[in-house]
C-alpha positions as CSV (number, residue, x, y, z in Angstrom):
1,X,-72.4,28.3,-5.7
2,X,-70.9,27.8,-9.1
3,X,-67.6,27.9,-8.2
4,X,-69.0,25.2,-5.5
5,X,-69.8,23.1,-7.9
6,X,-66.9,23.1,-10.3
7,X,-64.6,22.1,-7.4
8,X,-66.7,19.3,-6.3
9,X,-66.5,18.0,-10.3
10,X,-62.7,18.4,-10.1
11,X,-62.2,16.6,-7.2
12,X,-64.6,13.8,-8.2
13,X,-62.4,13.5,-11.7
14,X,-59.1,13.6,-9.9
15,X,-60.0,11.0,-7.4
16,X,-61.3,9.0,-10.2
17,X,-58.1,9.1,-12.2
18,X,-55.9,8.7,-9.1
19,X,-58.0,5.2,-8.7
20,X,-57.6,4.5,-12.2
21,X,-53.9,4.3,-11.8
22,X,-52.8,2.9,-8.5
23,X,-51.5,-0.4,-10.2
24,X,-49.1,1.8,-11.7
25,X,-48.2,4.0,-8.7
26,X,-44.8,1.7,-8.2
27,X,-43.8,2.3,-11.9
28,X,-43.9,6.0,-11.3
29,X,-41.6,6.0,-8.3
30,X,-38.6,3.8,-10.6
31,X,-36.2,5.5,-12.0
32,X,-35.9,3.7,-15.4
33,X,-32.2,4.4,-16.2
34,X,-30.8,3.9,-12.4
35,X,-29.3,0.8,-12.1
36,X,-30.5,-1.7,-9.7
37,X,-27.8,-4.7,-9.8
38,X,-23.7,-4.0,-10.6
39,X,-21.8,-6.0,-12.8
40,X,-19.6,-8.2,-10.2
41,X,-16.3,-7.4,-12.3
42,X,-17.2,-3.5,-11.5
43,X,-17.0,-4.5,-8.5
44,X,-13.6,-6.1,-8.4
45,X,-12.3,-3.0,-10.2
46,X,-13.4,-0.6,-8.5
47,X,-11.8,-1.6,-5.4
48,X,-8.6,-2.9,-7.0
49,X,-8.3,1.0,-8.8
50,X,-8.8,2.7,-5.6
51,X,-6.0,0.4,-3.6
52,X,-2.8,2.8,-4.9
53,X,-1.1,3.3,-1.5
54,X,-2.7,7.0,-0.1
55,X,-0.8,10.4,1.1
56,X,-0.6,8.8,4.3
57,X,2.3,6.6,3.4
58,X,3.9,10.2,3.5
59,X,2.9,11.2,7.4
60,X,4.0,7.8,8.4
61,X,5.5,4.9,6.8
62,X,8.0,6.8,4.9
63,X,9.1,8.6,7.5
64,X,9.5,5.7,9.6
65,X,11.6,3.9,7.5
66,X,13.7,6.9,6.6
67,X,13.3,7.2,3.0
68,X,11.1,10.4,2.3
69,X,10.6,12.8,5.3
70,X,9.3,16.5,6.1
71,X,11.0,18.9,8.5
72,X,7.2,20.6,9.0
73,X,4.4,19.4,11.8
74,X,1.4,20.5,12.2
75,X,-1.1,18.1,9.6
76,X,2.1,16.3,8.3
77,X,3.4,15.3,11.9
78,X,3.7,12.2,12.5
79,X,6.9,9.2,11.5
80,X,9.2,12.6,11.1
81,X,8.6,13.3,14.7
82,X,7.5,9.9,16.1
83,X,4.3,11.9,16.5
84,X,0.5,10.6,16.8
85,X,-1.4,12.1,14.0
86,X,-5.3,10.4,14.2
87,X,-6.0,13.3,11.6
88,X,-4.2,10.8,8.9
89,X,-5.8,7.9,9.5
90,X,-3.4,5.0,7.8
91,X,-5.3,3.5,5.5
92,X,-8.2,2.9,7.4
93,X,-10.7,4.8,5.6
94,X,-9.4,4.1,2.2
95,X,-9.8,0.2,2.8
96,X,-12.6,-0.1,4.7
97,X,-15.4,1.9,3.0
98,X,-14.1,1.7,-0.2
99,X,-11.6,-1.4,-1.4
100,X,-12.8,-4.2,1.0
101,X,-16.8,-2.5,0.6
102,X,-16.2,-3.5,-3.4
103,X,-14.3,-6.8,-2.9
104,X,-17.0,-8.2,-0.3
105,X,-19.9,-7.2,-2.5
106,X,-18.3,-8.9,-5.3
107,X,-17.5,-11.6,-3.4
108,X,-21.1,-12.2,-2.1
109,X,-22.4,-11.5,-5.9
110,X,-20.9,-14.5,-7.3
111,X,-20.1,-16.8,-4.1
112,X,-22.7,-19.0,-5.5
113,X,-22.3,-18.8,-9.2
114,X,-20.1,-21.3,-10.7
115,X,-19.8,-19.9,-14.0
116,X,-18.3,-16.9,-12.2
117,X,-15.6,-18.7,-10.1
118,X,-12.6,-17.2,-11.1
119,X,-14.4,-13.9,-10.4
120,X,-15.0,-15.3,-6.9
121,X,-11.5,-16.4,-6.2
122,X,-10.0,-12.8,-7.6
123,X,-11.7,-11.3,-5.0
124,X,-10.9,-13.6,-2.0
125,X,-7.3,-13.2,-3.2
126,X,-7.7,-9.0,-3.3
127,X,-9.5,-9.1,0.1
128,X,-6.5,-10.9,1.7
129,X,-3.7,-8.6,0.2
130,X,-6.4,-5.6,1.2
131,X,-6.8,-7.3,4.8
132,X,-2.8,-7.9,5.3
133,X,-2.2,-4.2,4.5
134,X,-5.0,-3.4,7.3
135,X,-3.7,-5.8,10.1
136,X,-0.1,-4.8,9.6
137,X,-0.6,-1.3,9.7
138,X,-2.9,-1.2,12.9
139,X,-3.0,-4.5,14.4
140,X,-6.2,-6.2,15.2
141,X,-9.0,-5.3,12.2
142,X,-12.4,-6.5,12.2
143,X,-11.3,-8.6,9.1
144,X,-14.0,-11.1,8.9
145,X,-17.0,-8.7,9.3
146,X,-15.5,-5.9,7.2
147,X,-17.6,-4.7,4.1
148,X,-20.9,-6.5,5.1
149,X,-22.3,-3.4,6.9
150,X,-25.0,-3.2,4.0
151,X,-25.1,-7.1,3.7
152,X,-25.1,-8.7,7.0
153,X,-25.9,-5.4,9.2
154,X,-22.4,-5.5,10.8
155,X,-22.9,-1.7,11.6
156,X,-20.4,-2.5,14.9
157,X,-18.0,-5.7,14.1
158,X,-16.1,-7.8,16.2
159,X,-12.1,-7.4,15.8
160,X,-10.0,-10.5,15.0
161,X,-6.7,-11.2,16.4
162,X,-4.0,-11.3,14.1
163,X,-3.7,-14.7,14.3
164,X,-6.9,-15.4,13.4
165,X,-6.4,-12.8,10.5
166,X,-3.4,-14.8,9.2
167,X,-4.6,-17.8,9.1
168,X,-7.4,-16.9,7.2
169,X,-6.0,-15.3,4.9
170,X,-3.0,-18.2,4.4
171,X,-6.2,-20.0,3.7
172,X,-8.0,-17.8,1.2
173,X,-4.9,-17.6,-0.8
174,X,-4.4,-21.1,-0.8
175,X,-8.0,-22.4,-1.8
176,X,-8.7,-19.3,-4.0
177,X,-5.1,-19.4,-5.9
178,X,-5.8,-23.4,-6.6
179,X,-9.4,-22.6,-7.6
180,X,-8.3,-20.5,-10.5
181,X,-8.6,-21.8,-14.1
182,X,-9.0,-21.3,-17.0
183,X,-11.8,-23.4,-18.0
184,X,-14.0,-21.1,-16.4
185,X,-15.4,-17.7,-17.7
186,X,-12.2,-15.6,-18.0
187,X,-13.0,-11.5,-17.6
188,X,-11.2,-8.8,-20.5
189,X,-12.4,-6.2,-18.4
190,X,-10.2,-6.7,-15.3
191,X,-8.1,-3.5,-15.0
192,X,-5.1,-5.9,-13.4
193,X,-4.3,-8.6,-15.1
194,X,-6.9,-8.3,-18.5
195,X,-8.3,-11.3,-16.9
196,X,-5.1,-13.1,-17.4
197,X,-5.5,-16.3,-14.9
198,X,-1.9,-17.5,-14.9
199,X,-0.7,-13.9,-13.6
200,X,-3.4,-13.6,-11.0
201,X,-2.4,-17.5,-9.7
202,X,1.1,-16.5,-9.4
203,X,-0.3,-13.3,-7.5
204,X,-1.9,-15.1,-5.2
205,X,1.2,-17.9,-4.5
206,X,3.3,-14.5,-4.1
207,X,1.2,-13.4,-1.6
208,X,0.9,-16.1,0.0
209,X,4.9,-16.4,0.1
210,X,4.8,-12.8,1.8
211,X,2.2,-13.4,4.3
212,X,4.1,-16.6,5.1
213,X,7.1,-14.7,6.0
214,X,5.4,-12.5,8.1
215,X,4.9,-15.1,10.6
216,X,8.2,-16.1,10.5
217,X,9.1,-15.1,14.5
218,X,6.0,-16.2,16.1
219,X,4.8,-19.2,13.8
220,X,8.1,-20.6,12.2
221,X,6.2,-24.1,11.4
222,X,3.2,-22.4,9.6
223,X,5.4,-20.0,7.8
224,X,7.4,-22.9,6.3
225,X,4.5,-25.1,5.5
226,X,3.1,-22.1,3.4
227,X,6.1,-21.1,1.9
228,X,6.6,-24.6,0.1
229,X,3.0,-24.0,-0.5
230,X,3.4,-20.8,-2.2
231,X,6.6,-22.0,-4.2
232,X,4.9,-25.2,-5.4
233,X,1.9,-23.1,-6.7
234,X,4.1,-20.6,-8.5
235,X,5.7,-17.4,-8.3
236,X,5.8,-14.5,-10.3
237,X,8.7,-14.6,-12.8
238,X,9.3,-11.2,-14.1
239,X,7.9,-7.7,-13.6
240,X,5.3,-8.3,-16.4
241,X,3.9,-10.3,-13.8
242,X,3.5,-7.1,-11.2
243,X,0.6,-6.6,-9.3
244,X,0.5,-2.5,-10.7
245,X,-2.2,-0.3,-10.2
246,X,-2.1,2.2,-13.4
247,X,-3.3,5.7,-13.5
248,X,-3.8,8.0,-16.3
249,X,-5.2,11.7,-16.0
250,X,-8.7,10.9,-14.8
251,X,-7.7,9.0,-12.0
252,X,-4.2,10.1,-10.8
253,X,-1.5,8.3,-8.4
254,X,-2.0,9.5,-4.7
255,X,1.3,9.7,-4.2
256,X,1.8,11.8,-7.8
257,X,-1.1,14.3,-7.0
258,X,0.0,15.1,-3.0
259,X,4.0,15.5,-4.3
260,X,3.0,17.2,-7.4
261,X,0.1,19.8,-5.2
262,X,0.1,21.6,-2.1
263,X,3.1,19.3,-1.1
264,X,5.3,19.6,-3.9
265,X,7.8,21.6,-1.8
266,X,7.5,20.1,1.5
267,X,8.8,16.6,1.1
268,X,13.2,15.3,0.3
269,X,14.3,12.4,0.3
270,X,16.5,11.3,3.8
271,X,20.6,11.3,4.0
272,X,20.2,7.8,4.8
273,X,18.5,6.5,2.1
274,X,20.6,8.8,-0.6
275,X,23.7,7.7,1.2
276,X,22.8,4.3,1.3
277,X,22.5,4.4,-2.6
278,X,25.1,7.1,-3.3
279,X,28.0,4.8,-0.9
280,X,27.2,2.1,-2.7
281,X,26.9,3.9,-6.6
282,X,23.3,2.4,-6.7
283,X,22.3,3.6,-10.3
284,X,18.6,3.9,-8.8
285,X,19.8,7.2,-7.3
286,X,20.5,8.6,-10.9
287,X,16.3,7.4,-11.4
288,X,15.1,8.6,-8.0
289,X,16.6,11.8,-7.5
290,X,16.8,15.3,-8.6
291,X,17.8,18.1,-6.3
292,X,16.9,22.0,-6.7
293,X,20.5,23.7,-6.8
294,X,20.3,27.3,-5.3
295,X,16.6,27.2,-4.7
296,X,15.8,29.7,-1.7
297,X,12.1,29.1,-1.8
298,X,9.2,26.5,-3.2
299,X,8.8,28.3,-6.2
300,X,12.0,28.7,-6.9
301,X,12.4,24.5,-7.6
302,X,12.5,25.1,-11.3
303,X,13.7,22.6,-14.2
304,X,16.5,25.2,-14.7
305,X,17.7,24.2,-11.4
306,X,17.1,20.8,-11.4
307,X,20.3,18.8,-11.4
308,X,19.8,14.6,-11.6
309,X,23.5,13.8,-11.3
310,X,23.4,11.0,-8.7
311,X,27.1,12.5,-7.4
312,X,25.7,16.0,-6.6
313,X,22.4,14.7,-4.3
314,X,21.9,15.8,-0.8
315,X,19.7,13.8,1.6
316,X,17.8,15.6,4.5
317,X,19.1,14.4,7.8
318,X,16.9,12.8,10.2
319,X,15.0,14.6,13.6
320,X,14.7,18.4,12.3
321,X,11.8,20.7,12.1
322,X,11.6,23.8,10.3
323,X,13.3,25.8,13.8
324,X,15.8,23.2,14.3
325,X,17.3,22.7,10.9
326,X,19.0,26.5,10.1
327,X,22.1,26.0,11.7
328,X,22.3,22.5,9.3
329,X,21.6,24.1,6.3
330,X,24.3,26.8,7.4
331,X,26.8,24.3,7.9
332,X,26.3,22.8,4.6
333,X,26.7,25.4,2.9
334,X,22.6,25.9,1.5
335,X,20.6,28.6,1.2
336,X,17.2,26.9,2.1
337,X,16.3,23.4,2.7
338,X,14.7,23.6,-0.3
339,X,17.8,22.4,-1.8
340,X,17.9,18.5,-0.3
341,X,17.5,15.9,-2.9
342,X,13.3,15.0,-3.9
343,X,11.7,12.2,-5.2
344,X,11.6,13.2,-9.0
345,X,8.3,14.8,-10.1
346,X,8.7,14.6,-13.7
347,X,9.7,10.3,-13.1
348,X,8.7,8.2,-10.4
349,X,6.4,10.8,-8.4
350,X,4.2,12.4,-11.9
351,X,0.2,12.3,-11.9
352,X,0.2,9.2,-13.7
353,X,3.0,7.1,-12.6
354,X,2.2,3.0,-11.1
355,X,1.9,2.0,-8.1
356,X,3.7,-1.1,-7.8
357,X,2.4,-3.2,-4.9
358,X,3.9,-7.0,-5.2
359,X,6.4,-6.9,-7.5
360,X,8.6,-9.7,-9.3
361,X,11.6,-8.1,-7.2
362,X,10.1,-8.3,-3.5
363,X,9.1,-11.8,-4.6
364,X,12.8,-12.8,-5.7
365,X,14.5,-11.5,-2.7
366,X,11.8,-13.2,0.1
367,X,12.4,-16.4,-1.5
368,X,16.2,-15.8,-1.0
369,X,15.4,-15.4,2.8
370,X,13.5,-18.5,2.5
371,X,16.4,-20.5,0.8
372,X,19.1,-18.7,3.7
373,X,16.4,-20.6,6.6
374,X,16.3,-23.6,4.9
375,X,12.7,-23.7,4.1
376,X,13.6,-23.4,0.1
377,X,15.7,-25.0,-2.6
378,X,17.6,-23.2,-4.7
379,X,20.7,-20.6,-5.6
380,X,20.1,-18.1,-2.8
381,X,22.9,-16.1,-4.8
382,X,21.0,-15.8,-8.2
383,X,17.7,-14.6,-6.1
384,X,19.5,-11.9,-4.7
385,X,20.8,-11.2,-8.1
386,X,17.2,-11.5,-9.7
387,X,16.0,-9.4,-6.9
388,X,18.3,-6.2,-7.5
389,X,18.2,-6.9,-11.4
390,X,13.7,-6.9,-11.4
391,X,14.0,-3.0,-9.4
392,X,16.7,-1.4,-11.5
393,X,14.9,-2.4,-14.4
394,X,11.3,-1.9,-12.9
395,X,12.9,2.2,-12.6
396,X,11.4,2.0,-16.6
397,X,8.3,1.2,-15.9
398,X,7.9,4.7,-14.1
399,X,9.2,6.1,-16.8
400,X,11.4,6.3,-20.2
401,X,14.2,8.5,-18.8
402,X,14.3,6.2,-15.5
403,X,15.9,3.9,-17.5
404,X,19.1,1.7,-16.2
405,X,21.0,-0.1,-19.0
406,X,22.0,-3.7,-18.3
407,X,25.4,-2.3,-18.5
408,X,25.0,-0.7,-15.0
409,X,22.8,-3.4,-13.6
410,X,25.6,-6.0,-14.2
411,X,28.2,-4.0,-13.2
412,X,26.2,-3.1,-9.7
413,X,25.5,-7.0,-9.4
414,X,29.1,-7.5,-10.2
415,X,30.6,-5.1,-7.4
416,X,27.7,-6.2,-5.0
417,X,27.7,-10.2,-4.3
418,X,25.8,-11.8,-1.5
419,X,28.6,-12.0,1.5
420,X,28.5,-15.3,4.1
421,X,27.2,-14.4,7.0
422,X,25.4,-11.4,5.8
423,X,22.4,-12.4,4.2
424,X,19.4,-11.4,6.0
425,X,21.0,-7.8,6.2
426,X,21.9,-7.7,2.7
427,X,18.3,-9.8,1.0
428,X,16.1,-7.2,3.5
429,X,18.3,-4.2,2.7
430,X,18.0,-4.8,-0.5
431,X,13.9,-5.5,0.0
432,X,13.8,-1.8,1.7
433,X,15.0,-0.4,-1.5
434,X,13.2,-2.6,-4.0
435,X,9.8,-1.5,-2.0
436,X,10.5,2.3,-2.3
437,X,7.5,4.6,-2.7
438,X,5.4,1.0,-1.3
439,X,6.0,2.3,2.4
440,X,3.1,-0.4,3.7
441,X,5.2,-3.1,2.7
442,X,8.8,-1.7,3.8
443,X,7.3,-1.0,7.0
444,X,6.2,-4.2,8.0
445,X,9.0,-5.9,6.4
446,X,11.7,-3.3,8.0
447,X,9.4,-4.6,11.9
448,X,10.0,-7.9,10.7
449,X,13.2,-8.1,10.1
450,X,14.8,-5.5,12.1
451,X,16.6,-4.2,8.8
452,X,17.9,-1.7,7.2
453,X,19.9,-1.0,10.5
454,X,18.5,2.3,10.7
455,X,19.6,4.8,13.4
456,X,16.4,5.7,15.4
457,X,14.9,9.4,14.6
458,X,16.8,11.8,16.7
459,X,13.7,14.4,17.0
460,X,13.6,15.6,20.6
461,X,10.1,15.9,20.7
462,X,9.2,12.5,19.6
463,X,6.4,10.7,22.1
464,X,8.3,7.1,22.3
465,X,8.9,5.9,25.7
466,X,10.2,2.2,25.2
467,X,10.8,1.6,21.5
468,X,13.2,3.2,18.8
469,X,10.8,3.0,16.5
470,X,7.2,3.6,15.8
471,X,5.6,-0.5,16.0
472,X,1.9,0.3,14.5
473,X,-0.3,3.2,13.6
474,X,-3.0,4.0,15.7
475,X,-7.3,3.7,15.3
476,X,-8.9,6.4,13.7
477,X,-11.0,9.0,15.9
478,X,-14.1,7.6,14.5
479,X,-13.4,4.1,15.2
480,X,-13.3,5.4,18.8
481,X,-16.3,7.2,18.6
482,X,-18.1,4.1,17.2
483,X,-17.2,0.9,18.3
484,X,-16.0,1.6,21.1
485,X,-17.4,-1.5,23.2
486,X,-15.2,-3.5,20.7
487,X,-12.1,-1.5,20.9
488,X,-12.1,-2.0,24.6
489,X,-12.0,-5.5,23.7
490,X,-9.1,-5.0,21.7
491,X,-6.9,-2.8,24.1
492,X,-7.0,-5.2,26.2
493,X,-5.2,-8.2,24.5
494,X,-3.1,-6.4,22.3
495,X,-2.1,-3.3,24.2
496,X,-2.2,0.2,24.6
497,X,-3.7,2.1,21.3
498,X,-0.3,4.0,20.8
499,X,2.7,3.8,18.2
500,X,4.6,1.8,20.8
501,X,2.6,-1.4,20.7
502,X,3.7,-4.0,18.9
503,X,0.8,-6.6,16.3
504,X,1.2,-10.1,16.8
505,X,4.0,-10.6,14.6
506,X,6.2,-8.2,15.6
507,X,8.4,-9.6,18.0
508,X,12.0,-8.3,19.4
């Protein structure tokens, strides 16, 4: 009976307390060091840090355009044996939940702040570099929806066209590139430019100069209207300009930690590219390369082998797998693959080295295309020259003993002048080397223009039909799973979801 009692008592007193503190029950359940709002410039940053070009670049883009390729399959098939791989998905992933995510959060945090406009037109600019990257890898994106999952409740989103993409983003990079200025609140913390406005208007009038080109087969009247556009605004003039993303050892280049990890033996460059630079004594082979002498094995890629002497590199042909390529190596004389030329690990390839994404050089040499179709003014010599001189000396950048003296540069521009007659192969050629290691970019530029003149991938087992070259990458496995419904859509105005299909701008 006592015991009766007691717990009646304590139930009476705990009831009583519980009432005495339900206008503090919500209090209890906040988590007072949690944050509840993030800084918009975070915001910016974060996705701007997490846009350096991912390990896919390595299963496709690369491959594609001939300048790094793998003679293995399985996970790494894919441009080295015009192979579907929808394991790697591009950069699908990358952009989607993560860079455009950020950018559209920060873009709906300070869309209606005007003390925060130049943090609102950074990120229009970043979403229409982050969108171009998106539509020219796969085609038709849901661009306008993407990132407002959480804000809008676009769980499933509607694709745009490519045209529609474009022209949105030609318009974004015009209004938000304008809108910039320095009367406005001006951010130290931005990890790209230090909040430097000037650098991140030229960005966006460089941008807008590329995404101009791109349309310059199926939209040659919008393409020029934006190009004077882009020109008038103002273009990057020199590599301190760069749009780099910069890593250090807590947040390491993609491309650095894959070649540097599991895949540190499995990836040379290709004969054509080291020929390309070796035929025509390219001093950016002597920054690029280094090639394993004598190495039988993985392991056995030691500095004590390592020989950088631009005269002595070996390029790994183009359409062999690990059965294929013996009787090669036999009939060059090597012991093991293992011995083609790599891109150097200890230079341009370490943990920490930049990943240059629009760069004074590309800028330089587009606007000599421009000036060859009449759509510029200018020396359409000297931009080719500016072009080639901006790379060789951007090799530094990478690294101290990437250096090229002016010595070599001048001499290369010397023995290398702009021929009548020649110049789209020689501006875009010279655009497929100054993107190097920016396999996005080379990629669409190399659809665009049609050069290099590249002899198609020889691999027997490759699964084109109708092209010579792989035209897009394909949608992720999950996309399919998903949306579905608007995928349908989307098959059936642009085309079959293969590597065959061509995006809007991509014409023969």
């Amino acid at each position: 009976m006592k015991n009766t009692i007691k717990s009646i008592a304590f139930l009476f007193c705990f009831v009583g307390l519980g009432s005495s503190c339900d206008s503090d029950f919500d209090e209890l359940n906040i988590n007072p060091v949690a944050p509840t709002e993030v800084n918009p410039n975070y915001l910016l940053n974060h996705a701007i840090v997490h846009s350096s070009l991912s390990t896919s670049i390595f299963i496709f883009e690369l491959a594609i355009i001939q300048q790094v390729v793998t003679p293995n399959g399985s996970t790494l098939a894919g441009g080295n044996f015009n192979q579907e791989n929808r394991g790697r998905p591009g950069f699908w992933v990358q952009f989607y939940r993560t860079v455009l995510k950020s950018t559209m959060e920060c873009i709906y945090a300070t869309r209606n702040d005007e003390s925060l406009s130049n943090l609102y037109n950074m990120a229009r600019i970043w979403r229409a570099f982050s969108g171009m990257i998106l539509t020219d890898t796969h085609g038709e994106v849901p661009f306008s929806k993407a990132g407002l999952g959480f804000l809008e409740g676009a769980t499933l989103p509607e694709y745009d066209t490519q045209e529609q993409i474009y022209r949105e983003i030609l318009r974004e990079l015009e209004e938000a590139s304008a809108a910039l200025t320095t009367s406005r609140q001006v951010f130290s913390g931005d990890v790209l430019f230090a909040g430097n406005i000037d650098k991140w208007r030229k960005f966006g009038y460089s941008l807008m100069l590329r995404a101009a080109m791109r349309l310059t087969k199926v939209d040659p009247n919008l393409a020029r209207e934006y190009v004077t556009k882009a020109i008038n605004g103002g273009l990057m003039q020199s590599n301190e300009d760069n749009v780099v993303i910069r890593h250090d050892a807590n947040y390491t280049n993609p491309a650095g930690s894959w070649l540097n990890g599991t895949e540190a033996n499995n990836y040379y460059l290709t004969a054509n590219f080291v020929n390309f630079l070796m035929e025509n004594n390219d001093p950016r082979l002597g920054s690029i390369a280094v090639r394993y002498v004598g190495a039988a094995s993985g392991p056995q890629q030691q500095e004590n082998r390592a020989n950088r002497d631009p005269k002595v590199q070996l390029g790994m042909p183009m359409g062999y797998d690990n059965n294929s390529i013996p009787p090669l190596l036999n009939e060059l004389g090597l012991v093991s693959f293992y011995e083609f030329s790599q891109v150097d690990r200890t230079r341009l390839a370490k943990l920490n080295s930049p990943c240059f994404l629009v760069t004074h050089a590309q800028t330089q040499l587009l606007l000599a295309e421009a000036i060859h179709r009449g759509w510029a003014n200018g020396d359409i010599h000297q931009h080719y020259r500016n072009g080639i001189t901006a790379h060789m000396e951007q090799m530094e950048l990478y690294d101290e003993n990437a250096y090229i003296s002016s010595q070599e540069i001048s001499n290369f521009i010397q023995s290398h002048p702009l021929e009548s007659g020649k110049e789209m192969e020689m501006v875009n050629t010279q655009y497929w080397v100054a993107s190097f290691l920016n396999g996005a970019e080379a990629f669409a530029n190399f659809r665009r223009t049609g050069y290099p003149d590249l002899t198609p991938n020889p691999y027997p087992g490759g699964e084109l039909l109708n092209e010579d070259f792989i035209r897009r990458l394909t949608y992720p496995d999950l996309e399919i799973a998903i949306n579905q419904g608007n995928l349908s859509q989307v098959i059936s105005r642009q085309g079959p979801d293969n590597l065959e299909t061509r995006v809007w701008w991509d014409r023969p």
